[in-house]
N, C-alpha and C positions, 0 to 999 in steps of 0.2 A: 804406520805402526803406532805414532804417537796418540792418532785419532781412536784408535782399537782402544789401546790402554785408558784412555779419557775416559771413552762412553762405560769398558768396564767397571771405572769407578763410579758412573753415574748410574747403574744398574737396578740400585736398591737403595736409592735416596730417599729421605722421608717426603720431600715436595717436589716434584718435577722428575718420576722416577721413569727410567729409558724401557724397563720392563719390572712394571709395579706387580708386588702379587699379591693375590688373592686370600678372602678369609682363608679357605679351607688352606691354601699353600703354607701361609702362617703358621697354622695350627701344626702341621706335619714338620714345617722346621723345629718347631719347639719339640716334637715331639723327639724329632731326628736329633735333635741339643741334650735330652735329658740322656736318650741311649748312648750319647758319644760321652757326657758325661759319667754315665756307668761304667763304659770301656775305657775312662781315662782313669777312672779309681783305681781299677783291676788293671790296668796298665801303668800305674803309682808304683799300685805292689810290686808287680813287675821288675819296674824303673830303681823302685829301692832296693830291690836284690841287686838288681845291678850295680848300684850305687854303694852297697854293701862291698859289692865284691873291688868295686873303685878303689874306695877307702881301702879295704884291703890291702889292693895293689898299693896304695900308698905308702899306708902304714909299711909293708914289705921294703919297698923302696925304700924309705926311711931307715927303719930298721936293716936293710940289706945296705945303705951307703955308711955310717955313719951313724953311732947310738950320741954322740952329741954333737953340740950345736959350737965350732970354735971361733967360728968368723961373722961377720955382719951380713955376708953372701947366703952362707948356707942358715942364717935365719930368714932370710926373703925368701930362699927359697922355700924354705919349711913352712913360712907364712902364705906363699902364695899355692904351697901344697893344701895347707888345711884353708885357707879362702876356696879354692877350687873345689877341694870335698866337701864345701860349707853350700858351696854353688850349687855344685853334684844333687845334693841332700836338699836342697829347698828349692831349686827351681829346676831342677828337673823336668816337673812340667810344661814349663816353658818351653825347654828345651826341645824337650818332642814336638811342640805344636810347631816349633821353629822347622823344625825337621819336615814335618808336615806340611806347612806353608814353603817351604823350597819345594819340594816334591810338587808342591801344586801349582807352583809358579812355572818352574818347568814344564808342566803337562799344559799349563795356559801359554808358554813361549812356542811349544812345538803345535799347539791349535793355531795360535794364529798363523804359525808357518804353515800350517795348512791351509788356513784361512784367506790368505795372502795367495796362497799357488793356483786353490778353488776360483779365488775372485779373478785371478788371470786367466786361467780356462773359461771361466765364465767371459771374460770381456772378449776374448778372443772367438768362441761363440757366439757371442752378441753381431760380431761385425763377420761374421761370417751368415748367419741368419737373414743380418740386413742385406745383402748381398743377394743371397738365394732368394730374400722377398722381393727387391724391385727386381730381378727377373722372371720369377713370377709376373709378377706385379704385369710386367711388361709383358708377357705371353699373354697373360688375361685379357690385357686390353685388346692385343692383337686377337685374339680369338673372336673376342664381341664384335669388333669391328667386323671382320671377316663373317660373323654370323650374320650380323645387321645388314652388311653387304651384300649377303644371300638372299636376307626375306626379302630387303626392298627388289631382287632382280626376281627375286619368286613374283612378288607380288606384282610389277612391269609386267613379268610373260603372263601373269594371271590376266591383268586389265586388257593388254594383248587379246588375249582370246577370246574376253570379252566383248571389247572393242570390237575383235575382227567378228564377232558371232551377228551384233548388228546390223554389219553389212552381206556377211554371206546368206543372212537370210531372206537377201530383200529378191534373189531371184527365186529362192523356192519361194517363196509367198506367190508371188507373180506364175510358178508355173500352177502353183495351185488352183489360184483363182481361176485357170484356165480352162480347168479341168470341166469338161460339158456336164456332169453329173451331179456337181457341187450343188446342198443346199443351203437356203437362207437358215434353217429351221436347226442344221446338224452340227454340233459337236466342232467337228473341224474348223467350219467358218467363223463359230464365236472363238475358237480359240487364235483363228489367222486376224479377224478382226481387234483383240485384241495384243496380239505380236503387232498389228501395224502402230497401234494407237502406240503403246510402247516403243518402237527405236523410232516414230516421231519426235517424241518427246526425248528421244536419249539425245535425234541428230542435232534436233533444236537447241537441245542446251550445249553441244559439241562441235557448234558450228565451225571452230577454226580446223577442226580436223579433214587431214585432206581428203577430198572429193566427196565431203559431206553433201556440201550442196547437191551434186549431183545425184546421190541415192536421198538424199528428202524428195527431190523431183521426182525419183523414183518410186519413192512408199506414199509420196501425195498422187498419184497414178491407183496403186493402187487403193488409199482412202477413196478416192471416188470411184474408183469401179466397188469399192464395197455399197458404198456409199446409194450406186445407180442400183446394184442389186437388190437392196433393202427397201430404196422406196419401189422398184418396179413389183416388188412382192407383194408388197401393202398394196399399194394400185391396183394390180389383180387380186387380191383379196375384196378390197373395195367392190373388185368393177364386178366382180362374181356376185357377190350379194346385192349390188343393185340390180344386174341383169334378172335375178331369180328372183326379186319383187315387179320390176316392170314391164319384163318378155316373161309368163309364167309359160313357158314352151313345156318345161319340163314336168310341170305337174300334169299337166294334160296327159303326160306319158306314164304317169305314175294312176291312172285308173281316176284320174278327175277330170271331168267336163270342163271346157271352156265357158262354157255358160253360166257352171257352179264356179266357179273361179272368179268369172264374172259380179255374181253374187255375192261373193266373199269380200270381194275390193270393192263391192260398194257400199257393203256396212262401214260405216267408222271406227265403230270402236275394234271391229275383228281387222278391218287393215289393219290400222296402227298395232295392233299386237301382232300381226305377220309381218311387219315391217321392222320390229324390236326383237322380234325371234330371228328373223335372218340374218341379222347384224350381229345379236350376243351368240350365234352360231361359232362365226369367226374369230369372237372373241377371244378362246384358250390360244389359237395358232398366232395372230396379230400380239398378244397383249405381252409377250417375252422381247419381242422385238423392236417395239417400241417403249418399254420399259428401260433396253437396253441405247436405246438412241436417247432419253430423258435424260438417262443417267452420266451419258457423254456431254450433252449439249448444254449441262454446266461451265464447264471448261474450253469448249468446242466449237468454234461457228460454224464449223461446215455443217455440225449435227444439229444443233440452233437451227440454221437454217433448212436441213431435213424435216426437223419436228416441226417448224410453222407450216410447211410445204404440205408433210401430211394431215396436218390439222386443215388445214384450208381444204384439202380434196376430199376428206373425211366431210367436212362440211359441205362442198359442192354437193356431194353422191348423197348426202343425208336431204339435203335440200328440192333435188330432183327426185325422190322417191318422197317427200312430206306435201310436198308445194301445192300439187296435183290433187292429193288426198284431203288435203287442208280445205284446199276450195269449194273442191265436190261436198266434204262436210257440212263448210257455211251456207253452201249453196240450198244442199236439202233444208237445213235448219231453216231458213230463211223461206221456204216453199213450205214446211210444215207450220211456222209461225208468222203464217203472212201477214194476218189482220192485230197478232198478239204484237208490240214493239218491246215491251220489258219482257217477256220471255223469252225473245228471239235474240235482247242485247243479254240474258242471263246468260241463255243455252250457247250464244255462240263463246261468250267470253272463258265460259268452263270449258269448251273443246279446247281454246289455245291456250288454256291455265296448265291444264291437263297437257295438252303438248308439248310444251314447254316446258314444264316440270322434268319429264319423261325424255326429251331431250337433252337435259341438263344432267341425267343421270345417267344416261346412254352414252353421253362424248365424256364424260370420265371414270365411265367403268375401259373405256379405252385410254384416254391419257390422265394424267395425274398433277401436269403442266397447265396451268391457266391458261387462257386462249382471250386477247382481243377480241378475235375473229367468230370466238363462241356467241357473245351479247350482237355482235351487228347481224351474225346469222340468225338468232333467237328473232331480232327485229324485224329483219325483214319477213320471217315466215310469220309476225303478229301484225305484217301490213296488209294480210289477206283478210283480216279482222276489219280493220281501220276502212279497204277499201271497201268492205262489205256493208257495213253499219254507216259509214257516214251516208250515203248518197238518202238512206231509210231517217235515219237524224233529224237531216236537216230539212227533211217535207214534213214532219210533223209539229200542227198547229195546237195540238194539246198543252195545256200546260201543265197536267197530274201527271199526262205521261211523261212531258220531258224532267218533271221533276223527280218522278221515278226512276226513271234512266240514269240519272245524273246521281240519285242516289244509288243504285244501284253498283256504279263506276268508283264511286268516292269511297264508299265504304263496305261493301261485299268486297270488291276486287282490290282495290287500292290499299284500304288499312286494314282489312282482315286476312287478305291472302299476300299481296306485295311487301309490305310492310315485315310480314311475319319471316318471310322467305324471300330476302328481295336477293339474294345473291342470282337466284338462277331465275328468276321474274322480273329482271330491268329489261330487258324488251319490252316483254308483255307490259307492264307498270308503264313503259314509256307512250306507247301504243294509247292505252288504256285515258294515258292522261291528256292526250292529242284529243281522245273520244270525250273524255270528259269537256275539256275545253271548247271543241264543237257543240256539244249540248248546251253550255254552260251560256255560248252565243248564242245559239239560238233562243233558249230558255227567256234571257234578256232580249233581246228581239222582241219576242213575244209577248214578255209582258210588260212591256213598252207599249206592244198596240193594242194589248188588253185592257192597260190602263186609258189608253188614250179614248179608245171605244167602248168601254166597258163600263168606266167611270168618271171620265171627263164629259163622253159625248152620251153618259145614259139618261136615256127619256123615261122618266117615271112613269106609270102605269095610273089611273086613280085609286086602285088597291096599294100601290106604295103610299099614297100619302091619306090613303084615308084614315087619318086621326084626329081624333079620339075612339070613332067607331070600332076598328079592327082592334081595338086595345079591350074595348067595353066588351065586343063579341067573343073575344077569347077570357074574357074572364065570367060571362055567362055560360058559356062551352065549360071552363073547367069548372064551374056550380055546381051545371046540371053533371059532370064527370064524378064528382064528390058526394052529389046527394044517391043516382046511380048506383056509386060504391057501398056508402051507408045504408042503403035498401038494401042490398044484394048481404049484405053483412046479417041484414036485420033478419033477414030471408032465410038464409043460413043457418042462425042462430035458434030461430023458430022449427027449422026442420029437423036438427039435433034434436032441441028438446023434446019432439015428437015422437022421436026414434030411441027415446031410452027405456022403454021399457019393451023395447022390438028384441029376437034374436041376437046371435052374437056377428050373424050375416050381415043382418041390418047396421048392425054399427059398424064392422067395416065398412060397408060400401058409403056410408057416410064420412066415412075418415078418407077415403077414398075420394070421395069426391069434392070435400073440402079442400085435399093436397091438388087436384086440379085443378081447382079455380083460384089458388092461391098460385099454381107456376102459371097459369093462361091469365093473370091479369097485367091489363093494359100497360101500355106503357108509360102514360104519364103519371101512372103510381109514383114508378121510379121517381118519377122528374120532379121539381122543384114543382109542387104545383102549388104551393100558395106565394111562391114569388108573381111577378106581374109579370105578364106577359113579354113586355119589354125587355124581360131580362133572357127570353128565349133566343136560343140562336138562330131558330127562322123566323123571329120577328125582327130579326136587325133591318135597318135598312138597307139594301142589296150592295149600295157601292160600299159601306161600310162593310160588309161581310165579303164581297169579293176580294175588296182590300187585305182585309184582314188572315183571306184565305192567300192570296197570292203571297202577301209575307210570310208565311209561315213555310207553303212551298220554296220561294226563292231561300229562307234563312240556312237550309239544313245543304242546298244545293250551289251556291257559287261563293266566292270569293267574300271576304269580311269588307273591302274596300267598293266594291262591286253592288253590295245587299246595301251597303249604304246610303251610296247615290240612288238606288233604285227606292228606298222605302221615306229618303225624302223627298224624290220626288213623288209617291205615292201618296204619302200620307198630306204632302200639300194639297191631291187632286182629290183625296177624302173628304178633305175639311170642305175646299169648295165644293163640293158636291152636296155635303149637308148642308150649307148656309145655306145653298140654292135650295134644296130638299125645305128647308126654313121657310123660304119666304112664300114657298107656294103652299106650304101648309098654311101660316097666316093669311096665306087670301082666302083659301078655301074655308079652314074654320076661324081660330081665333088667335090673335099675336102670343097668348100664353101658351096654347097647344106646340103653334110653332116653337117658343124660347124652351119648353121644358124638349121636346123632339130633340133639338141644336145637343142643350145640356147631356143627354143620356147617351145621345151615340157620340159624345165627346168623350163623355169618361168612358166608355165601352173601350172608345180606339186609346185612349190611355192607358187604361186596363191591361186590353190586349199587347201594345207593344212592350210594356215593362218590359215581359221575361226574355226579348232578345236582348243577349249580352252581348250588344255590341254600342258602341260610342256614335250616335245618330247626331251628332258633329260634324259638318262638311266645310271644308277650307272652299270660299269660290275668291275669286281674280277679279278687279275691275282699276281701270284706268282713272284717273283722278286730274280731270281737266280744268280744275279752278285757278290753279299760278297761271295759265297760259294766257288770260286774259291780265292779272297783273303784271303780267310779261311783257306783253303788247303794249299797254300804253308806258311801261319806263320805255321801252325801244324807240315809243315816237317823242318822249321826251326830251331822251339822248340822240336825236339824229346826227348831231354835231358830231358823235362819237363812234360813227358809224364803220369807218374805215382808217381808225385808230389804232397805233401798235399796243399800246397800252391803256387798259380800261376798253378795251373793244365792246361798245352796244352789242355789239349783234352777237357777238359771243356771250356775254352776260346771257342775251336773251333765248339763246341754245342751251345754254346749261341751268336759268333759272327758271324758264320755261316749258321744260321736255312734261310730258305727262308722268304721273309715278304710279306708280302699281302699285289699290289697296286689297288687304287681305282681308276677306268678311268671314267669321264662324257662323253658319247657320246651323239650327239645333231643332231637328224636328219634336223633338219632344218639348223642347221651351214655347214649338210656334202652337203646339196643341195645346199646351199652359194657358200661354195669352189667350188665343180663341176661346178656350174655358171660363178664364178669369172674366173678359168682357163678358160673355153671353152671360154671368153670371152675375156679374153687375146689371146687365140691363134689364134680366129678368126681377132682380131685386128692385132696382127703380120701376119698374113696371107695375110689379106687385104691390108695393109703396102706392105709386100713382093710385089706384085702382082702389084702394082701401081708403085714404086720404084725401082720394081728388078734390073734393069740396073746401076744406078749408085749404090744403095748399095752394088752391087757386086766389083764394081767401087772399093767405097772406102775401102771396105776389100781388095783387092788387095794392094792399096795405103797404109793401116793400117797395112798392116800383117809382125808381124815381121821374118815369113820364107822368106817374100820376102827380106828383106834387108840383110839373111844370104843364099843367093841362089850361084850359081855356076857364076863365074864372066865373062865366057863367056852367059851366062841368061842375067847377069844383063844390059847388052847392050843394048838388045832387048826390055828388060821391060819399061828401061828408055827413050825406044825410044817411045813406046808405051804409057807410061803414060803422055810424053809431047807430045804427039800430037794432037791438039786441034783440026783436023778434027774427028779424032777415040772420041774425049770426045765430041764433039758438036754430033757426032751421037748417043753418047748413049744418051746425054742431050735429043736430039728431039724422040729416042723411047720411052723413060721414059712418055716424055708428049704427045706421041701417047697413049702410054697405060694409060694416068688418061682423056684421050679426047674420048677413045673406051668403057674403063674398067670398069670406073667407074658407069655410068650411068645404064649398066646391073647388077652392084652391087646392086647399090641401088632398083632397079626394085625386087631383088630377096629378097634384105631385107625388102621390102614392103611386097611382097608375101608371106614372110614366119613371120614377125613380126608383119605387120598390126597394127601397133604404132609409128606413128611421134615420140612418146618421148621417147621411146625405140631406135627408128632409129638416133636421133639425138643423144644420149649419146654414144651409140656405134660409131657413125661417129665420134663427138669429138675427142678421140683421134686418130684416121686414119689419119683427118688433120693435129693434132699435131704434128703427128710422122715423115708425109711425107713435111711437112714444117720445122721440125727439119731436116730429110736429106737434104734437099735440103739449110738450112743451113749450115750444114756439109760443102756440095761440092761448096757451093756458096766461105765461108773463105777457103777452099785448092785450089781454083782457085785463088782468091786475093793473094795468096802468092805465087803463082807459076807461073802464067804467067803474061801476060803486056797489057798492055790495046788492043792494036791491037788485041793479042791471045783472050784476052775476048768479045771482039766484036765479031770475026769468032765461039766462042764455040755460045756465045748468050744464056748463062744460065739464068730464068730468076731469079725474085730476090724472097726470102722467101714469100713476101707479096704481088707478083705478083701471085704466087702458092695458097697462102691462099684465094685472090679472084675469083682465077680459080674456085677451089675446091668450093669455094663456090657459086659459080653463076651458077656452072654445077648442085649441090645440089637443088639449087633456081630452077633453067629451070624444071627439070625432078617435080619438087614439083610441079610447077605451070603449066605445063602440066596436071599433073595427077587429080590437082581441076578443073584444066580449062573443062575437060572433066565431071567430076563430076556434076562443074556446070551448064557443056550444057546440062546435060538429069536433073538436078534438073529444072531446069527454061524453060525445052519443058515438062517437067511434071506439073509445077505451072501453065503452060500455060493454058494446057489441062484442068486442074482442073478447071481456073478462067473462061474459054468458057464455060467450063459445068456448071459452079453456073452461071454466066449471061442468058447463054441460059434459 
């Protein structure tokens, strides 16, 4: 109670109020303050009538006790009469509100006695709720439980029937499969084959349940009677389609000949498409069943092992219906291209491209499964290739054929069709590469004894070395070709002009027949005809050109390691073969014919080998037996130390002694270099000699120190001889007889045989250098030795007199040889310009 009266004084506190009110509440108290105010006026008035009537009563009383006042008493009283009517009359007001605040105290004493009885109904309530709630409370729980109780024994008897449905069906499977009518193909079997695959896997994973084991025994019985069903289908599916390509019994019965039949399987290309039609026949019935076995034999070994099983008999059946037709094929091929070998290696290798292809597409329009056993079967059916073509291989002595062959192998078949396609062409590719390999032997083989015979052991003819003649003959041949041409031009040109004021006939058949003599002319038009003969490729020397042919065959055809051994050893049996070519040209005409011959087909085969891009570098091996003799004698030094634990001789001289293995780079191109460079030099010294002989003899006599220790009756004569400026002014003038004779036939024959200004000019370079260094030589051993008079009588001339000799004789013979060039270019421009104006 005391708590109630508290908070209703805290009700309506300015800070911390228990129930604060609101603007609007505010506003209506005040508004509720002025109306009670109103009613407290008009209840004044009221108040004062009453108060009136108070006093009244007083004054009565008064007047009705007593009109005076005798005693001290009845003025108290009288005082406390008019205090009270004094009270009456001025607080009044008060007095009501007093009135009013009891009344309302009381109406708050009898609330909270309400409030008080309320709040005990209430508490009494409260703990009777709680009551009712925890047995709720407690029903609820039990209800859930007993619910949860249910689904889990719902969901037992469900797993139960489950469970038990696993096993009850493993006899109807079993009576199923029994059934003699059942197909591999129907509805029912994929769905029993599927029921097995499934409570396998349920028993597998449920193996503690009992008598599991025994029904997996049970549905692994029947996996494999599905299992025998499926392949024994496929099998007969198989064995149908083979028997109806290789017993045709039944077309016979179908209104075709056995004869025409006959006929039919001996063409190739119509078997093999009878043979791809009766298998994709089978295709729709086969390809559901083994799609279905693919699709297990992820997870599956027994199916795994199904699907290799039928891939392997798929292959047998494909292999006894190909193998047969395969051969028959190569066979004919090989009877139609019997004398042809590259047509016979093209044609047969396109039959098993083509086969193989076509089997590649064939065994996976049926499985979809990769196959080991695909590539070794592919192989073996391209060893009817391999055994057909090698035994023809390797009897051929050709070398254009085997190098045709071989290209033929390496890049038709190998990087244009294998390469391209090598997933379903590794047989064939492998096959192919066997065949190339055998070629690629024999090929070397061959040209091992082509070179050994061809160009080591070849005997020149006297038309091989007849030079200079076949050089001068063929450049008379192409004269009289050129002057020939220039008449025929000239001929031409005169007939036009005959014919222009002819018809409009005439001038066609003129134009006409100028456009035929222009496609009918010869062929050395084409050709380089004012190069030198030399520079033709049938005037090379044979072993140079054989050479040169056989590398270019072996380059495109074997191995990089292989073409290399082979073309140094070639090109060594080249070069010998020209020096040899060399010397027998020097005996027959003259040692310059020979050295310029040596030079041309040097840079030829130079020339020639550049563009093979390959490293003509060859590692050889050799033993190195020089320590073993310093070995020898410390061992007989150290005899002492022969059977020593320490410092053992004889072991020293096993480990200092052993031979060593050196490593040589031989560089066929450096060894054509050198052989160049010398022939080059000795042609140069030669040319030198030839031009000079006279005084460089000269001065080795003047040089030689035998002369200065000769017999002193000699030395009279020599010193008379060497100061005699007539005997030196003679040799001085044969010397430049011979560079005024000599020289000009030189260069005519280094034209003829080098047919390169820049080649001719390097080479000439130092000839003048040489023969301008002599003649400096004897120009300073004359300055020292005789006197002006004696130098005028020799009349040597001077280095640089010699240097514009040599070189103006150079100049003449150059400008000669264009000058003439340019007379038949510009009577040929001629002719040409008459004919377009004409």
């Amino acid at each position: 109670m005391d708590n109630i009266s508290i908070n209703l004084t805290k009700w309506d506190l300015t800070e911390n109020a228990l129930a604060p009110l609101s603007q609007l509440q505010k506003t209506k108290i005040n508004n509720l303050e002025e109306a009670i105010l109103q009613l407290d006026l008009a209840s004044n008035n009221s108040n004062s009538g009453s108060s009136l009537k108070i006093s009244k009563n007083l004054d009565n009383n008064i007047e009705d006790g007593s009109n005076k006042i005798e005693a001290y008493r009845q003025l108290l009283g009288h005082y406390g009469v008019l205090e009270a009517r004094y009270d009456a009359a001025k607080c009044s007001r008060y007095f009501n509100y007093l009135e009013q605040l009891k009344k309302r105290t009381d109406e708050c004493h009898h609330l909270c006695m309400h409030i008080e009885k309320t709040l005990e109904d209430f508490s009494a309530l409260s703990k009777q709720y709680a009551i009712v709630s925890v047995k709720t409370m407690t029903l609820h729980n039990a209800t859930e439980q007993l619910i949860s109780e249910q689904e889990k024994l719902n969901s037992t008897y469900n797993n139960i029937v489950n469970y038990v449905k696993y096993f009850k069906e493993a006899h109807f499977i079993m009576d199923k499969l029994e059934m003699a009518n059942l197909s591999v193909r129907s509805d029912v079997f994929m769905q029993l084959t599927n029921t097995i695959e499934t409570n396998i896997d349920f028993i597998e994973t449920n193996i503690g349940f009992k008598e599991s084991k025994i029904y997996l025994i049970k549905y692994r019985h029947c996996q494999s009677k599905v299992i025998s069903m499926m392949q024994q289908w496929i099998h007969d599916l198989l064995d149908q389609a083979t028997d109806s390509i290789l017993n045709p019994s039944e077309f016979t019965s179908n209104n075709i000949k056995e004869g025409d039949m006959n006929k039919v399987l001996g063409c190739a290309d119509t078997a093999l498409a009878l043979f791809y039609g009766r298998f994709q026949r089978i295709l729709p019935k086969i390809k559901p069943i083994i799609d279905l076995i693919e699709k297990r034999s992820i997870n599956n070994r027994e199916y795994e092992n199904l699907l290799g099983e039928c891939q392997q008999y798929y292959l047998m059946k494909r292999g006894l219906v190909l193998d047969t037709s395969v051969r028959k094929g190569l066979l004919s091929i090989k009877d139609s291209y019997k004398g042809d070998h590259c047509s016979l290696v093209r044609q047969a290798c396109a039959l098993l491209l083509h086969a193989s292809i076509d089997e590649y597409r064939l065994f996976y329009q049926f499985f979809s499964v990769k196959s080991t056993g695909l590539g070794n079967y592919l192989e073996g059916l391209c060893n009817a290739l391999y055994d057909t073509l090698r035994p023809s291989i390797i009897h051929i002595n050709h070398l254009e054929t085997l190098a045709e062959i071989c290209c033929i192998l390496r890049i038709e078949m190998l990087e244009e069709h294998v390469q391209n396609n090598s997933e379903c062409l590794e047989g064939f590719g492998n096959v192919c590469l066997q065949l190339l390999h055998d070629a690629q032997e024999r090929l070397v083989f061959r040209a091992h004894l082509y070179l050994q015979s061809d160009v080591v052991g070849y005997n020149p003819s006297p038309g091989d070395l007849a030079y200079p003649d076949k050089l001068k003959m063929m450049e008379d041949i192409a004269e009289t070709l050129r002057e020939e041409t220039r008449q025929r031009k000239y001929s031409n040109a005169a007939a036009t002009m005959n014919h222009d004021y002819t018809d409009s006939t005439s001038v066609e058949q003129a134009r006409n027949s100028n456009h035929i003599n222009a496609t009918f002319e010869p062929m050395y038009k084409k050709s380089n005809i004012n190069n030198s003969p030399a520079d033709l490729h049938g005037m090379w020397y044979p072993t140079v050109r054989r050479t040169l042919v056989c590398l270019s065959r072996l380059y495109r055809c074997v191995d990089r390691p292989v073409f290399q051994s082979l073309s140094r050893e070639a090109i060594t049996f080249c070069v010998q073969s020209i020096e040899s070519a060399k010397d027998k040209i020097t005996a027959r005409a003259t040692e310059l014919d020979g050295q310029l011959f040596q030079i041309k087909h040097l840079l030829i085969l130079r020339e020639q080998i550049a563009p093979f891009q390959v490293d003509f570098t060859v590692k050889e091996y050799s033993l190195d037996f020089s320590q073993v003799k310093t070995a020898a004698f410390g061992l007989l030094e150290k005899r002492s130390r022969l059977f020593t634990l320490s410092n053992n001789a004889l072991l020293e001289f096993f480990l200092e002694g052993a031979p060593r293995m050196k490593e040589h780079l031989i560089d066929s191109r450096k060894h054509v270099d050198v052989k160049l460079k010398l022939s080059c030099q000795q042609f140069i010294q030669h040319i030198t000699q030839l031009l000079v002989e006279p005084i460089t003899n000269f001065l080795d006599k003047v040089k030689s120190p035998k002369l200065m220790a000769a017999v002193n009756d000699n030395n009279q004569t020599n010193n008379e001889q060497q100061n005699d400026p007539q005997k030196i002014a003679a040799i001085v003038n044969e010397s430049l007889r011979f560079i005024k004779f000599r020289l000009p036939s030189i260069q005519q024959s280094m034209q003829l045989y080098l047919a390169n200004r820049e080649t001719e000019f390097i080479l000439f370079r130092p000839i003048r250098n040489n023969v301008v260094g002599i003649y400096t030589q004897l120009y300073q051993f004359l300055q020292s030795t005789f006197d002006t008079e004696q130098l005028q009588l020799i009349a040597c001339p001077l280095p640089e007199q010699i240097s514009i000799m040599l070189s103006s004789t150079s100049l003449a013979h150059a400008r000669n040889s264009s000058e003439n060039r340019e007379s038949n270019d510009a009577s040929d421009n001629s002719v040409d310009k008459t004919q377009q104006s004409s």
